[in-house]
C-alpha positions as a Python dict, from the first residue, in 0.01 Angstrom:
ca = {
    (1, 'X'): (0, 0, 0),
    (2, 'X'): (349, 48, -32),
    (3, 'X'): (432, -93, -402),
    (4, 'X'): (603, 152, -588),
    (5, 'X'): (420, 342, -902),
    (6, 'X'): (596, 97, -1155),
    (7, 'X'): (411, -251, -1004),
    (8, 'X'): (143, -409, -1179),
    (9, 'X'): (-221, -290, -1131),
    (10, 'X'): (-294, -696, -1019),
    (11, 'X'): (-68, -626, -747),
    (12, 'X'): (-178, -307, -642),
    (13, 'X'): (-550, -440, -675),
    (14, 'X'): (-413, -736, -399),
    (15, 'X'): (-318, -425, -161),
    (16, 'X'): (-598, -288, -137),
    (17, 'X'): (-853, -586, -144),
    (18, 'X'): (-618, -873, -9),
    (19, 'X'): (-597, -1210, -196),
    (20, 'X'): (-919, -1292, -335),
    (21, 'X'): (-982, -1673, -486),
    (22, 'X'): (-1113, -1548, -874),
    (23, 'X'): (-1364, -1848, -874),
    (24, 'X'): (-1483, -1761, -531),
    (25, 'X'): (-1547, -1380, -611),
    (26, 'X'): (-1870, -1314, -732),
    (27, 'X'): (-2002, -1231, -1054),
    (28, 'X'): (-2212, -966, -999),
    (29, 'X'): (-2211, -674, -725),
    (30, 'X'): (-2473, -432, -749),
    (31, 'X'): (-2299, -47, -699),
    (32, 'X'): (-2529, -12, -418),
    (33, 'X'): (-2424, -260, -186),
    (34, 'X'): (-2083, -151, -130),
    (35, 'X'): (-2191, 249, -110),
    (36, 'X'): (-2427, 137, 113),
    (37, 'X'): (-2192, -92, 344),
    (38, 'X'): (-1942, 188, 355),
    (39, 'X'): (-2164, 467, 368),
    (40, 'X'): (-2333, 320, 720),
    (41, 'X'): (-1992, 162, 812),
    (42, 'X'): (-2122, -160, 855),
    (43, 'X'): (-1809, -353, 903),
    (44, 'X'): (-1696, -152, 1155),
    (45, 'X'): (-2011, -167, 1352),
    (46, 'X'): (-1987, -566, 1337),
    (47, 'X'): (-1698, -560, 1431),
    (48, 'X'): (-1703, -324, 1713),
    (49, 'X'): (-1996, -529, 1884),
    (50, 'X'): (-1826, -908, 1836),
    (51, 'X'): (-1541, -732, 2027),
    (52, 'X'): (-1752, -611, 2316),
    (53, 'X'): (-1929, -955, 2298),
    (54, 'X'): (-1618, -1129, 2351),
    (55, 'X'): (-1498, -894, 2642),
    (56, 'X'): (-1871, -870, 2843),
    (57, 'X'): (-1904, -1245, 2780),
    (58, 'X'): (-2292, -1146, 2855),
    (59, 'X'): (-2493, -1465, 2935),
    (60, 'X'): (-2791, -1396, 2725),
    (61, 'X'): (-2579, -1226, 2371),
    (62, 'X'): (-2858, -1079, 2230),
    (63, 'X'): (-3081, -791, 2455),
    (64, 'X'): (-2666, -702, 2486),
    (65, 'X'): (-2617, -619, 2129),
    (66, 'X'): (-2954, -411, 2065),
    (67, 'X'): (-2837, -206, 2356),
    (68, 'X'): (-2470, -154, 2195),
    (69, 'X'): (-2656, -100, 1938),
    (70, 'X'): (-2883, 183, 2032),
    (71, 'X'): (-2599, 313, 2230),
    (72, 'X'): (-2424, 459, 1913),
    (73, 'X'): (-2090, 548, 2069),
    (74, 'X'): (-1865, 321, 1865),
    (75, 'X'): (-1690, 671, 1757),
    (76, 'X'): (-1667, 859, 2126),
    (77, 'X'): (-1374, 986, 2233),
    (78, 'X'): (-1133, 707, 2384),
    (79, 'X'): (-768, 874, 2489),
    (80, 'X'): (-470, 848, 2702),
    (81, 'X'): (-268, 1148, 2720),
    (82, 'X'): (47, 1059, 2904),
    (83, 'X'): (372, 1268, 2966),
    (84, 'X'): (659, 1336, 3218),
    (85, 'X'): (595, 1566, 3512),
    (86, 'X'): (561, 1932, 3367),
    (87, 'X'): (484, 1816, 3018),
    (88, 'X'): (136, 1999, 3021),
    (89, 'X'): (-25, 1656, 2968),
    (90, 'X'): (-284, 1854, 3216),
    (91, 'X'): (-349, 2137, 3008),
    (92, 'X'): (-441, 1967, 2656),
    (93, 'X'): (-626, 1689, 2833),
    (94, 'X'): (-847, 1980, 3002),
    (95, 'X'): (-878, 2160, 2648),
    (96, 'X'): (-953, 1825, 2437),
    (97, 'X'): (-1170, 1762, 2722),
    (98, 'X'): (-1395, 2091, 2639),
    (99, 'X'): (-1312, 2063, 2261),
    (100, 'X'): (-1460, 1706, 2230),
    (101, 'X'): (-1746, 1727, 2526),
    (102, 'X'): (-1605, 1436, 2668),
    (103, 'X'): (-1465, 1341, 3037),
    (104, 'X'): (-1177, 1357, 3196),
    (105, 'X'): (-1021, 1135, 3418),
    (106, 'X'): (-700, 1162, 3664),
    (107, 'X'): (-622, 1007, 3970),
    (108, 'X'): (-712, 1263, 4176),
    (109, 'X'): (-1062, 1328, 4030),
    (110, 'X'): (-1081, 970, 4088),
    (111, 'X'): (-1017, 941, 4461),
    (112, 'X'): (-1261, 1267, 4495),
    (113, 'X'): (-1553, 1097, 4369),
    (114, 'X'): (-1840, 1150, 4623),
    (115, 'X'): (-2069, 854, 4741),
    (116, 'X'): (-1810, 578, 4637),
    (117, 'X'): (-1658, 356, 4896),
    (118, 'X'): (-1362, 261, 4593),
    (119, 'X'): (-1296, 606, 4636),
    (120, 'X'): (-1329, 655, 5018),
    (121, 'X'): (-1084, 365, 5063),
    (122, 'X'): (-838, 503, 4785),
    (123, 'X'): (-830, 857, 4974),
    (124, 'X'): (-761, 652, 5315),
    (125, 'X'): (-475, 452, 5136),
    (126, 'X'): (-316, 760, 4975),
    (127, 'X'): (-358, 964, 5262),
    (128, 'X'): (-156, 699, 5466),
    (129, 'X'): (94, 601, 5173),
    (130, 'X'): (82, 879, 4878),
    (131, 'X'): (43, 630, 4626),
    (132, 'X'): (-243, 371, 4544),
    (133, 'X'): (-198, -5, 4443),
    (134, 'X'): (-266, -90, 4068),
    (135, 'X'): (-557, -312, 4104),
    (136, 'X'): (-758, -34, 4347),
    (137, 'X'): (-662, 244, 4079),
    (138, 'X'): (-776, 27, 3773),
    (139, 'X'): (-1139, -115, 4009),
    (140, 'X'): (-1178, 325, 4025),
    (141, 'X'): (-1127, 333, 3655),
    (142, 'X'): (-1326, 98, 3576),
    (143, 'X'): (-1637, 220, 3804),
    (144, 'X'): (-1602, 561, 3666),
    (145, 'X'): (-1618, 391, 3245),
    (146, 'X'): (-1904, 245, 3354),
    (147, 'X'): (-2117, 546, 3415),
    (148, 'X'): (-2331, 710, 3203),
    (149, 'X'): (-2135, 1025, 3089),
    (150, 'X'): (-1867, 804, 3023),
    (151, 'X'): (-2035, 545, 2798),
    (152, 'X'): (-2271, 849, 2579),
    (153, 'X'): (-1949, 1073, 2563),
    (154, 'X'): (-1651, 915, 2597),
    (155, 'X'): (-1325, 929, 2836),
    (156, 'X'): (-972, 1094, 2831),
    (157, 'X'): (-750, 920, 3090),
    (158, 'X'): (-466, 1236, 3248),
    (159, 'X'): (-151, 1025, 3333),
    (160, 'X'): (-320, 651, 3350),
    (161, 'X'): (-131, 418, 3300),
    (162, 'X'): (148, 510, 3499),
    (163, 'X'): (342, 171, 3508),
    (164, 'X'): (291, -124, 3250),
    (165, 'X'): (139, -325, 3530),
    (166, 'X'): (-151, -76, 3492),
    (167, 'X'): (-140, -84, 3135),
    (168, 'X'): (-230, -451, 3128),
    (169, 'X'): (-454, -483, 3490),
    (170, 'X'): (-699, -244, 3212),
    (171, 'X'): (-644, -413, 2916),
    (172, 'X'): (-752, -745, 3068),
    (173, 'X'): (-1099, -511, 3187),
    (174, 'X'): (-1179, -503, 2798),
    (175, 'X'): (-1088, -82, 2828),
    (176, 'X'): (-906, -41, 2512),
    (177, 'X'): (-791, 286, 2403),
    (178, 'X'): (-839, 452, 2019),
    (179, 'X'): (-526, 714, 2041),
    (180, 'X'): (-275, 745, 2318),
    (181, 'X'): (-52, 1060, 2283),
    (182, 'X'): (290, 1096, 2480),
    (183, 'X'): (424, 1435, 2490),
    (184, 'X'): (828, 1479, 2572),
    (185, 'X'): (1042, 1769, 2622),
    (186, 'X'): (1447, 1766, 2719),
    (187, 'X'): (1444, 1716, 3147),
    (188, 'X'): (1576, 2051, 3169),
    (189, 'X'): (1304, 2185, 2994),
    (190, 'X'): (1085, 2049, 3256),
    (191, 'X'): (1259, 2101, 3529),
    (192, 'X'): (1244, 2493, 3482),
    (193, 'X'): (880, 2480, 3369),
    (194, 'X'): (791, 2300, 3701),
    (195, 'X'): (961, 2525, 3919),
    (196, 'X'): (715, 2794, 3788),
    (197, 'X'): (393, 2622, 3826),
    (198, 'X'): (91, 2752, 3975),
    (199, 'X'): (-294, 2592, 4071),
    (200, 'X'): (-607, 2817, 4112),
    (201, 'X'): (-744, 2573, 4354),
    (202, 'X'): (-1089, 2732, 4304),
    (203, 'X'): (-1090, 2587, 3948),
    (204, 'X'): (-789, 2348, 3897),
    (205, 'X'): (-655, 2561, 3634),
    (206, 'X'): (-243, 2569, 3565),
    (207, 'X'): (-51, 2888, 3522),
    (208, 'X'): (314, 2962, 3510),
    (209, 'X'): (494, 3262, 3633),
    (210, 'X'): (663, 3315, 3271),
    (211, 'X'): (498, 3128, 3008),
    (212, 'X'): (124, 3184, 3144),
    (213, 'X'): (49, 3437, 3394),
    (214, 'X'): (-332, 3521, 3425),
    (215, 'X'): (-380, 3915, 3352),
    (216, 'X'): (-689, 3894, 3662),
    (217, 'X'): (-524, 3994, 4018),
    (218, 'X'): (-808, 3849, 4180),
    (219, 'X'): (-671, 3526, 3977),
    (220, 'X'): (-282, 3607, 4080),
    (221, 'X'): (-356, 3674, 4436),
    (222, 'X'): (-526, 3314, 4523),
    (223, 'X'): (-317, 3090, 4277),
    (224, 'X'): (-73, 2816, 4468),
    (225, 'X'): (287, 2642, 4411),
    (226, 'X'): (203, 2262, 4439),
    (227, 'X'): (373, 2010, 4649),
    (228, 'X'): (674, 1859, 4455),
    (229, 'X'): (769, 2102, 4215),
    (230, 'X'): (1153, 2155, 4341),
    (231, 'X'): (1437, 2060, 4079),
    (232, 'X'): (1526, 1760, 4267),
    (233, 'X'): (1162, 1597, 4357),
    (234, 'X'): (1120, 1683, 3938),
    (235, 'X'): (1424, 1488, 3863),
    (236, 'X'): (1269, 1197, 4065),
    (237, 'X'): (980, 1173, 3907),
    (238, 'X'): (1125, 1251, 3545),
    (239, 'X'): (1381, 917, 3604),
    (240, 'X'): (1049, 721, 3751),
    (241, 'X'): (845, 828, 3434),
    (242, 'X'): (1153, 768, 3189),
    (243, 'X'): (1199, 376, 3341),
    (244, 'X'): (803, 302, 3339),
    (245, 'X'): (703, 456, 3021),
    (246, 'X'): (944, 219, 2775),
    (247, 'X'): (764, -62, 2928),
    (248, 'X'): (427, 94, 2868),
    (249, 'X'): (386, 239, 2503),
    (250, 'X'): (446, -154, 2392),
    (251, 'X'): (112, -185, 2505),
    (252, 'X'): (-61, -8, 2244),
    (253, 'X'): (76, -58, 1931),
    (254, 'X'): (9, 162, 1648),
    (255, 'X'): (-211, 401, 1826),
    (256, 'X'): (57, 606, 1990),
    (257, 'X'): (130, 986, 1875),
    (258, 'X'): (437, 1150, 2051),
    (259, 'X'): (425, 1511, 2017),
    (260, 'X'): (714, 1721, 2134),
    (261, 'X'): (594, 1976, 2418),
    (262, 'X'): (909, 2191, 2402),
    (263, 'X'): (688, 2459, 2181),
    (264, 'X'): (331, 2682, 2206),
    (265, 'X'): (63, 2457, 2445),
    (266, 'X'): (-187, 2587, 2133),
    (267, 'X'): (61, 2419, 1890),
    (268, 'X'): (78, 2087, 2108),
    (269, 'X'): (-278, 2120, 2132),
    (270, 'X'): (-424, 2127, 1785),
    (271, 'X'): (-158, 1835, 1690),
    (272, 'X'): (-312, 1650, 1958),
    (273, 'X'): (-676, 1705, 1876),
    (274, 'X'): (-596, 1651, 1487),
    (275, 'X'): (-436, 1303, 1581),
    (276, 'X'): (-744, 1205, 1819),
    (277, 'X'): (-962, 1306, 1534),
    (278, 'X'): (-844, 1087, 1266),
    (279, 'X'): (-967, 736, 1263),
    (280, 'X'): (-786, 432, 1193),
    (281, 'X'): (-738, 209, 903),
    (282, 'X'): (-978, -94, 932),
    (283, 'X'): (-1034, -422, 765),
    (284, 'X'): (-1341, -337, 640),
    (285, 'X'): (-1325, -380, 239),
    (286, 'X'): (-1329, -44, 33),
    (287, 'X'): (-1364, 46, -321),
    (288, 'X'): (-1189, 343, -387),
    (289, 'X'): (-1425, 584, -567),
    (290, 'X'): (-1147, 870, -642),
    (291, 'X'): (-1244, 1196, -792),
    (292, 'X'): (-935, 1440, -920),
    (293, 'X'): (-1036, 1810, -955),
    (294, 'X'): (-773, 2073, -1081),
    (295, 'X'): (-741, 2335, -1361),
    (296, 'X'): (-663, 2217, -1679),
    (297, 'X'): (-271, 2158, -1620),
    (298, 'X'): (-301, 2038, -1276),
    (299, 'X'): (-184, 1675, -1367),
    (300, 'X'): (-473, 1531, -1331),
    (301, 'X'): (-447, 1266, -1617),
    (302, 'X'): (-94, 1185, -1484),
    (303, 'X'): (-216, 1134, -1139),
    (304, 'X'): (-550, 881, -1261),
    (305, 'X'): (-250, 708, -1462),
    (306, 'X'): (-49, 668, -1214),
    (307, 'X'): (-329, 533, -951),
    (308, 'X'): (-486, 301, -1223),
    (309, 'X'): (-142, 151, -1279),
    (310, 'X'): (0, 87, -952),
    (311, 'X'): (-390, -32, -762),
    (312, 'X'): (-581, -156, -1053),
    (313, 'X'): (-847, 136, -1070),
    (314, 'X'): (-1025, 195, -1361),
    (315, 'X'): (-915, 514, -1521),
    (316, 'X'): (-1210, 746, -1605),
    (317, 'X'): (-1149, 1037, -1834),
    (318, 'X'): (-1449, 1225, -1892),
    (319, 'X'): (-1321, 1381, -2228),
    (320, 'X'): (-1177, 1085, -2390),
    (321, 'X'): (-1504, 892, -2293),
    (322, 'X'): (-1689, 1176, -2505),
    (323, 'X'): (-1455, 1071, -2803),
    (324, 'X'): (-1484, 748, -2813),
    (325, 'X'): (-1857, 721, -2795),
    (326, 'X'): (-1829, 951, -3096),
    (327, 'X'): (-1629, 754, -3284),
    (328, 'X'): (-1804, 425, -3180),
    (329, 'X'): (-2093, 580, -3366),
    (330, 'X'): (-2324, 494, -3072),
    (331, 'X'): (-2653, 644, -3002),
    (332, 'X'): (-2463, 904, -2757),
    (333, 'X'): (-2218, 965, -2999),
    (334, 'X'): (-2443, 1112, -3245),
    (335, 'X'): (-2574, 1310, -2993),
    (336, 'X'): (-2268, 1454, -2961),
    (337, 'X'): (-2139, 1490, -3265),
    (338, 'X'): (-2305, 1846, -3325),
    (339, 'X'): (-2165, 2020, -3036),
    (340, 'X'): (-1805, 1856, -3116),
    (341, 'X'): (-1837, 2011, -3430),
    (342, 'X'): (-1947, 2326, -3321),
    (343, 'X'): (-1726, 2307, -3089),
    (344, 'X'): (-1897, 2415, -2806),
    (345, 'X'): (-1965, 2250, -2423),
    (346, 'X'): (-2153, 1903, -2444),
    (347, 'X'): (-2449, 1929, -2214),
    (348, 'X'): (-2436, 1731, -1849),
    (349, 'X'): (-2750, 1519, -1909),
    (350, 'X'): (-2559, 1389, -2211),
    (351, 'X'): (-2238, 1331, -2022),
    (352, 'X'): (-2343, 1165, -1792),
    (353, 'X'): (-2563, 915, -1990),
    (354, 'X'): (-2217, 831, -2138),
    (355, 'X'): (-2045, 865, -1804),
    (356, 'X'): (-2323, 610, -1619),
    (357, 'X'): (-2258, 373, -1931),
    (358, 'X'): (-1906, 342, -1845),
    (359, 'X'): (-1925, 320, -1419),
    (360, 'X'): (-2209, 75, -1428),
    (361, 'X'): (-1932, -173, -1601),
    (362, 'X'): (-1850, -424, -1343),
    (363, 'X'): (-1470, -368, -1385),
    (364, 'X'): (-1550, -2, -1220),
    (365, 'X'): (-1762, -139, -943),
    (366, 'X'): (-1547, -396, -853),
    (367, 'X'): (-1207, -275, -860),
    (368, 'X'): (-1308, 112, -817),
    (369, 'X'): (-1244, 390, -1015),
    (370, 'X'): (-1047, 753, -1053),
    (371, 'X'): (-1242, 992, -1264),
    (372, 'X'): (-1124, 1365, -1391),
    (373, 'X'): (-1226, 1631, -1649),
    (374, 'X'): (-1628, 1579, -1449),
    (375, 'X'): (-1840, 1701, -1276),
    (376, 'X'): (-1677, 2070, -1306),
    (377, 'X'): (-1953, 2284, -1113),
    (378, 'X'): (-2183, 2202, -853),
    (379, 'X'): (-2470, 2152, -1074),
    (380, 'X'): (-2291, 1869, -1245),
    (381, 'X'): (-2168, 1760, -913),
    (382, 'X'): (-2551, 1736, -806),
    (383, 'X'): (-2679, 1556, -1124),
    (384, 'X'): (-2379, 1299, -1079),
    (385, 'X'): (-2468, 1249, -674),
    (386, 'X'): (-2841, 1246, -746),
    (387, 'X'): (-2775, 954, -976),
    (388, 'X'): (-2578, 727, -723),
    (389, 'X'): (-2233, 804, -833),
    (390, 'X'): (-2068, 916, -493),
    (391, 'X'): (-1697, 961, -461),
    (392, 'X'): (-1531, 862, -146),
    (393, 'X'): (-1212, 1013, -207),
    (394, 'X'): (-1226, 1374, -374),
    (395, 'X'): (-897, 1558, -426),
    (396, 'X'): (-852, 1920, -556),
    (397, 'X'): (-504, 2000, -739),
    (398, 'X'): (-414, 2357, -698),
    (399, 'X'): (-132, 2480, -875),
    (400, 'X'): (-71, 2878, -959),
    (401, 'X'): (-96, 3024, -1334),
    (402, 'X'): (229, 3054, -1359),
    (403, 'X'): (300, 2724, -1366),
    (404, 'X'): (6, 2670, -1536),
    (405, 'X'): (147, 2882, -1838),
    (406, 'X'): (468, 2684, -1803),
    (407, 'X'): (339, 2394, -1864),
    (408, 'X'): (126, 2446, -2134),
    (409, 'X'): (197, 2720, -2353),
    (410, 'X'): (534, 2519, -2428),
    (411, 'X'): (400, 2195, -2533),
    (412, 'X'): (443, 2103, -2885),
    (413, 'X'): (331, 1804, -3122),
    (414, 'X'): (504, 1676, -3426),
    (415, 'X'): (335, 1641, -3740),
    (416, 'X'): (534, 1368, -3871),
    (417, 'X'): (504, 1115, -3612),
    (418, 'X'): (207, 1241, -3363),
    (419, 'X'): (567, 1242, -3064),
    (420, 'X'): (441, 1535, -2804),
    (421, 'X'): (712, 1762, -2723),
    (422, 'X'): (764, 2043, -2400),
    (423, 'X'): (1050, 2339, -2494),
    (424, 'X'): (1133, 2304, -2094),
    (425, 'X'): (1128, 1953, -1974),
    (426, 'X'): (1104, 1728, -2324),
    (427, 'X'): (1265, 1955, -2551),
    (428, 'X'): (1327, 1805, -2928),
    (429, 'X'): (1593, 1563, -3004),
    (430, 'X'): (1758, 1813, -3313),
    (431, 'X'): (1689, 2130, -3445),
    (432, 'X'): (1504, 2014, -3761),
    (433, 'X'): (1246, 1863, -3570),
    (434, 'X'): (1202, 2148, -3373),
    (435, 'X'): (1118, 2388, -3658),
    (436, 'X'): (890, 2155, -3740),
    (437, 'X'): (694, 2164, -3420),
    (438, 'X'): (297, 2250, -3381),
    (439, 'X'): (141, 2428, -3109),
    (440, 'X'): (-218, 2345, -3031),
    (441, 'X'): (-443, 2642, -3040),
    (442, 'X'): (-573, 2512, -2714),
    (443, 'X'): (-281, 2582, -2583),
    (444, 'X'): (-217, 2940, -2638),
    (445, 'X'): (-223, 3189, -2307),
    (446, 'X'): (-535, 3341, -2378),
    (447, 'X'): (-735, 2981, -2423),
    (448, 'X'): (-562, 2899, -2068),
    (449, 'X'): (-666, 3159, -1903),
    (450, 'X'): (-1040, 3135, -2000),
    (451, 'X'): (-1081, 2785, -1863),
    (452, 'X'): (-802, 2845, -1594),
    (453, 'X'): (-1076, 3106, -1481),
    (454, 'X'): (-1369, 2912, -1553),
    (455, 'X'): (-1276, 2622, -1309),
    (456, 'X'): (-1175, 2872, -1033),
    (457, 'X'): (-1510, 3079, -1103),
    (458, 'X'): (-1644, 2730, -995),
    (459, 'X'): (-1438, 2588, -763),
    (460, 'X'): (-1557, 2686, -411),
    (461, 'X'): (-1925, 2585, -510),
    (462, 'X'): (-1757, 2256, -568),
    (463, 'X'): (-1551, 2256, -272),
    (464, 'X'): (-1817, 2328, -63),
    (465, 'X'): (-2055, 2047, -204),
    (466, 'X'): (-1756, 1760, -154),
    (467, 'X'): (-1705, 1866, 247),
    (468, 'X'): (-1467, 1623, 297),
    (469, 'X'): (-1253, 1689, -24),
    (470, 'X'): (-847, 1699, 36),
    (471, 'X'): (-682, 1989, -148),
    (472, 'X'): (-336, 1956, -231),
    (473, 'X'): (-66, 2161, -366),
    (474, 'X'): (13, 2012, -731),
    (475, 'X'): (298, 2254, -832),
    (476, 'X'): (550, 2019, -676),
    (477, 'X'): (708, 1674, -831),
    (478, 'X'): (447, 1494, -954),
    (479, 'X'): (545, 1148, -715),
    (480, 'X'): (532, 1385, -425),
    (481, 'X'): (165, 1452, -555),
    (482, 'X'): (111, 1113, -582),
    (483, 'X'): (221, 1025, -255),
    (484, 'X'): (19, 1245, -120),
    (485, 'X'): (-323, 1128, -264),
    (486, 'X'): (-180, 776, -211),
    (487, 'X'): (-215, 896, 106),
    (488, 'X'): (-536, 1051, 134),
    (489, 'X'): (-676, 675, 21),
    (490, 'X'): (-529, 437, 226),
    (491, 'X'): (-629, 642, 545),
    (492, 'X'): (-949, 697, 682),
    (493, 'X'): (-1117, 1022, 626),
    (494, 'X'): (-1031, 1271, 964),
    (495, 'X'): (-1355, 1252, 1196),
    (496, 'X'): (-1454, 1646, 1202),
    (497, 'X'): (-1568, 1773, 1520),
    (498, 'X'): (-1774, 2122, 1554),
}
């Protein structure tokens, strides 16, 4: 999705749903089926078990995919965390590791695995040679994926691979990685971090003597310098990492997240855990279903414009709908003619027999829709989900009164040829046409404030009742806005973890 704004809906449509043959398509999709298909991720699920069929290679295919099947773990934590010596790799593999309830795995919890003769012989070899060969390292990985814990809860791999010979020994084992994270730092960054490093050997926790000195003496008094922390073992093993890890991140392309570690371990932290908890783009199809929420002079007609024109989407504009069932004369639109007249609120149930009309069109449940101006409290919001019509993209537009004021209070209309004006940023081409100008009285300061208020008086119920809506700050360009829903789209909603 990377056309510009200006491109054709046709081509946008293409980006999103690929090249489709017009007399293959079919005719008629029911709204359900892709809700459905989407809703239970079925693609994904498909997929995930015809690529553990084709790694396993099980003899008899099927008792194999009821039990992937029951397993449920298509979504479990699976993460390298890799980094040069001193990097605190450690450190926000052991926090993710409580954060997530998952396991974590190093080398040397590896070769201290009890009743394992992999691991007996792996302590015998490293005792003798400090180092293990690749294939006995990856034969302990692999044991340790196999077990239970690791299957129900996922893994978190602390500094494996090391080399890219280890990289692809585990690929060819079918263990495949959903987010890798490198952290990096300058080397003499490291260097002085190292030489302050400390190990409570009772519980494997890492201090430092400046940056993170436990406030316990009983702590202080028992804590240990490790082997290998001088400035010139660390510049060793910072040129060893530095020459293996070019030739390792080509082996996962497009799931790698380098954070800088020259800042707060909290701040590497929670960009590490919001990385692991976003979910990647598949090739599952998707109908976007976009709802745009916002005060009145949020830009919410500019942004459904903008999305219907560049991806094909039908734009869905709750108020003009209103207006042209009235003026089609329809059954609705005699319905609503009174409270037009009276001008006061049209009731949901009536909306939304005129909204339903319009999304149960097969041009909005094929090629998706955007829809603003409803549902504008949670009751409406219910009504609208009761009925089937879920959104799968929700997007609040908050933008202060101010601006609000700005850019409403100064728009003007011309009675002689219908052209809309703004005083600020579309001001009148001479000064006769100026004096002519109209103001709406919808747009005076006191009728902005009343519904400015109203949608804010409803706006957490309505927030609350979308969970996973994305609120964004619409007093900025409106292309930057754009972008930023554009965004929120193409990518996969973030997993949220308790």
């Amino acid at each position: 999705m990377t056309r510009g704004p200006s491109d054709s809906g046709h081509q946008g449509a293409d980006a999103l749903y690929g090249d489709m043959d017009a007399t293959t398509a079919p005719h008629r999709i029911p709204p359900e089926m892709p809700q459905y298909g989407e809703a239970n991720h079925v693609f994904e699920l498909m997929q995930n078990m015809l690529e553990q069929l084709l790694i396993q290679q099980p003899e008899d295919p099927i008792p194999f995919m009821i039990e992937h099947l029951q397993r449920d773990n298509d979504y479990v934590p699976k993460i390298v965390i890799l980094g040069p010596p001193a990097s605190g790799k450690t450190t926000i593999a052991m926090w993710l590791r409580k954060h997530l309830n998952s396991n974590l795995l190093s080398v040397e919890s590896l070769m201290a695995k009890e009743y394992s003769s992999l691991a007996a012989d792996a302590r015998t070899h490293y005792q003798k040679f400090q180092t293990l060969p690749d294939m006995l390292l990856v034969r302990l990985v692999q044991e340790r994926l196999r077990e239970e814990d690791c299957v129900r809860r996922g893994w978190i791999l602390d500094g494996i691979p090391e080399t890219r010979e280890q990289a692809l020994l585990i690929q060819t084992l079918g263990v495949s990685p959903r987010h890798v994270i490198v952290l990096s730092a300058p080397d003499a960054v490291l260097i002085e971090r190292n030489l302050g490093k400390r190990i409570d050997p009772q519980t494997g926790e890492i201090y430092h003597t400046i940056f993170d000195w436990p406030p316990e003496s009983e702590i202080q008094n028992r804590l240990i310098a490790p082997a290998g922390i001088s400035e010139g073992e660390t510049a060793r093993r910072l040129l060893e990492y530095h020459r293996n890890i070019v030739r390792i991140l080509p082996s996962y392309p497009k799931i790698v997240k380098v954070i800088t570690a020259d800042q707060p371990c909290v701040d590497v932290f929670y960009q590490a855990l919001t990385y692991v908890q976003t979910i990647h783009r598949s090739n599952a199809p998707f109908t976007p279903r976009v709802l745009l929420c916002g005060p009145v002079g949020s830009g919410k007609s500019l942004q459904a414009a903008l999305l219907a024109e560049k991806y094909g989407l039908v734009n869905v504009c709750c108020g003009q709908l209103l207006k042209e069932a009235m003026a089609d004369k329809s059954k609705y639109g005699e319905m609503i003619r009174p409270f037009f007249e009276k001008e006061t609120a049209v009731p949901s149930y009536i909306i939304m027999k005129v909204l339903r009309q319009r999304l149960d069109q097969q041009d909005c449940v094929e090629r998706g829709w955007v829809l603003h101006g409803f549902p504008r409290d949670r009751d409406q919001a219910c009504l609208m989900d009761s009925m089937g019509y879920k959104p799968n993209r929700v997007f609040f537009l908050n933008v202060p009164f101010d601006s609000i004021i700005e850019r409403l209070t100064l728009r003007r209309t011309d009675p002689v040829t219908g052209e809309r004006s703004h005083l600020m940023y579309k001001p009148p081409p001479t000064m006769e046409i100026q004096a002519r100008l109209l103001q709406s009285p919808k747009d005076s300061e006191e009728q902005i404030r009343l519904r400015t208020e109203l949608f804010y008086r409803n706006s957490a119920e309505l927030q609350e009742f979308y969970g996973q809506a994305i609120t964004l700050n619409g007093d900025q360009d409106p292309y930057t806005v754009f972008e930023y829903i554009e965004s929120g789209i193409i990518n996969p909603l973030p997993k949220k973890v308790p």
